[in-house]
C-alpha positions as a Python dict, from the first residue, in 0.01 Angstrom:
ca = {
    (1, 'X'): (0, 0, 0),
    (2, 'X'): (77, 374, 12),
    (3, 'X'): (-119, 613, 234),
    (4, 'X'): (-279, 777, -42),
    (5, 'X'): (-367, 441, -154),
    (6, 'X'): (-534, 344, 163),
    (7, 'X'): (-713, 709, 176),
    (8, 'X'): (-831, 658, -189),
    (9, 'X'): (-966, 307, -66),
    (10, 'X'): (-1129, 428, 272),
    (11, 'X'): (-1279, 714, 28),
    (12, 'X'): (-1438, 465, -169),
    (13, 'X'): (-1585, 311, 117),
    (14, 'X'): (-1734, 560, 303),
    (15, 'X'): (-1826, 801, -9),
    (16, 'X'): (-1965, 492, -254),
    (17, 'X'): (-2210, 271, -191),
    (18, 'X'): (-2142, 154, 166),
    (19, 'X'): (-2452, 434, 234),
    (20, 'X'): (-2667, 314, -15),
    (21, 'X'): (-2624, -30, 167),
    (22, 'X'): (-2622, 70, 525),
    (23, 'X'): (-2772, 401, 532),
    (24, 'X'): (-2592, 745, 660),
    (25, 'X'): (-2318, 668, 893),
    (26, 'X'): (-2470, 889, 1158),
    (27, 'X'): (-2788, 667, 1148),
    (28, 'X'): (-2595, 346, 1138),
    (29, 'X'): (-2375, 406, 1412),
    (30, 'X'): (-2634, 543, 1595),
    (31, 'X'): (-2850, 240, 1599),
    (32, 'X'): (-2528, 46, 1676),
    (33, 'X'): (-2480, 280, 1969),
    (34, 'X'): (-2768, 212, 2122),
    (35, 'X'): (-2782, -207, 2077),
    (36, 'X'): (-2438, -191, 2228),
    (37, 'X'): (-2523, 65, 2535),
    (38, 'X'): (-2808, -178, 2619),
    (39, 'X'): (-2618, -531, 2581),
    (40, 'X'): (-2282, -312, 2776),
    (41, 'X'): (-2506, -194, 3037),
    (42, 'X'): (-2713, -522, 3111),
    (43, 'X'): (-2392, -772, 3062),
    (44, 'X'): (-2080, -578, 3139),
    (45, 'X'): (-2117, -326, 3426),
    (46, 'X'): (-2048, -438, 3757),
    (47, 'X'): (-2244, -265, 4041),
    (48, 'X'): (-1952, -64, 4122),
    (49, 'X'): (-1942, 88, 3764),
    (50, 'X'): (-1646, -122, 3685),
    (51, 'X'): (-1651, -262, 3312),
    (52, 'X'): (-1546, -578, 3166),
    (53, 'X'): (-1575, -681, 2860),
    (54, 'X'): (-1475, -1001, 2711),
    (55, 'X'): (-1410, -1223, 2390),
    (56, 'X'): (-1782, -1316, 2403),
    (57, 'X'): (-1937, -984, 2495),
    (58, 'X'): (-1701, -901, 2139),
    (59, 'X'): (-1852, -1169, 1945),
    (60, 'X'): (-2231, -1041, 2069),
    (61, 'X'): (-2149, -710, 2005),
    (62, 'X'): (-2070, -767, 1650),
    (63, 'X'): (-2357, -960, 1596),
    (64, 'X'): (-2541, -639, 1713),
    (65, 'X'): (-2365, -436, 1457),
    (66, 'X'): (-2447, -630, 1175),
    (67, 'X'): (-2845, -624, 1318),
    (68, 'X'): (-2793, -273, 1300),
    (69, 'X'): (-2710, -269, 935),
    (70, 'X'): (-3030, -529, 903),
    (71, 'X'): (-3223, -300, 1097),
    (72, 'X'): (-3130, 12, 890),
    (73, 'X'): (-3280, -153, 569),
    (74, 'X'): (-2928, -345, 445),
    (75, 'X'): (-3025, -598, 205),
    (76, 'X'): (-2634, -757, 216),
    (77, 'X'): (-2666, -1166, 247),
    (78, 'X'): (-2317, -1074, 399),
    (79, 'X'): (-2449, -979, 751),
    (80, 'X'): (-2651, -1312, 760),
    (81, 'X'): (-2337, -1455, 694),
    (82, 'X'): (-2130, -1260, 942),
    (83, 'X'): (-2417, -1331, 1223),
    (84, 'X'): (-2340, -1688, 1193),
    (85, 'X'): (-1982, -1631, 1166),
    (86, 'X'): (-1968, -1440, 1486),
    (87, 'X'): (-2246, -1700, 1645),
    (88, 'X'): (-2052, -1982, 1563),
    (89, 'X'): (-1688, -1819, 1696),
    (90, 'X'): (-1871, -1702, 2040),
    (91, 'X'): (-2053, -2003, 2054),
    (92, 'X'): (-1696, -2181, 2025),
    (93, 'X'): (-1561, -1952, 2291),
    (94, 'X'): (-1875, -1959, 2554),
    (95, 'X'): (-1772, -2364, 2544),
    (96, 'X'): (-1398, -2295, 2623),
}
């Protein structure tokens, strides 16, 4: 793919009907902002400010983005399906 085929593509994206679906990206990621400060925060900073995040924390944290897009009136059966997804992968992880 050429770049002016991906730009044409990301257009598409972010200009179509990912907004009607999601809602304005600065209320989306706002919302996602927030879930993640509060899981990062109560999961991932150490007493001495250090951070660590892992392949869990990831799988959580997308699980909060898609609650996000649930949250922000998405109708998409495709987060339900991603939750799991993302469930089922940290759940798989968490036993390793």
């Amino acid at each position: 793919m050429k770049r002016d085929e991906i730009l044409e593509a990301a257009r598409g994206c972010v200009c179509g009907e990912r907004e009607q679906d999601y809602g304005s990206p600065e209320d989306s990621f706002s919302l996602i902002a927030k879930l993640w400060e509060d899981y990062l925060q109560s999961h991932c900073v150490w007493d001495n400010g250090c951070v660590d995040i892992n392949s869990k924390d990831v799988a959580i944290m997308m699980i909060l983005l898609k609650v996000a897009r649930i949250a922000g009136g998405s109708k998409s059966d495709d987060n339900y399906i991603y939750i799991a997804g993302y469930a089922a992968c940290g759940g798989e992880i968490n036993g390793q």
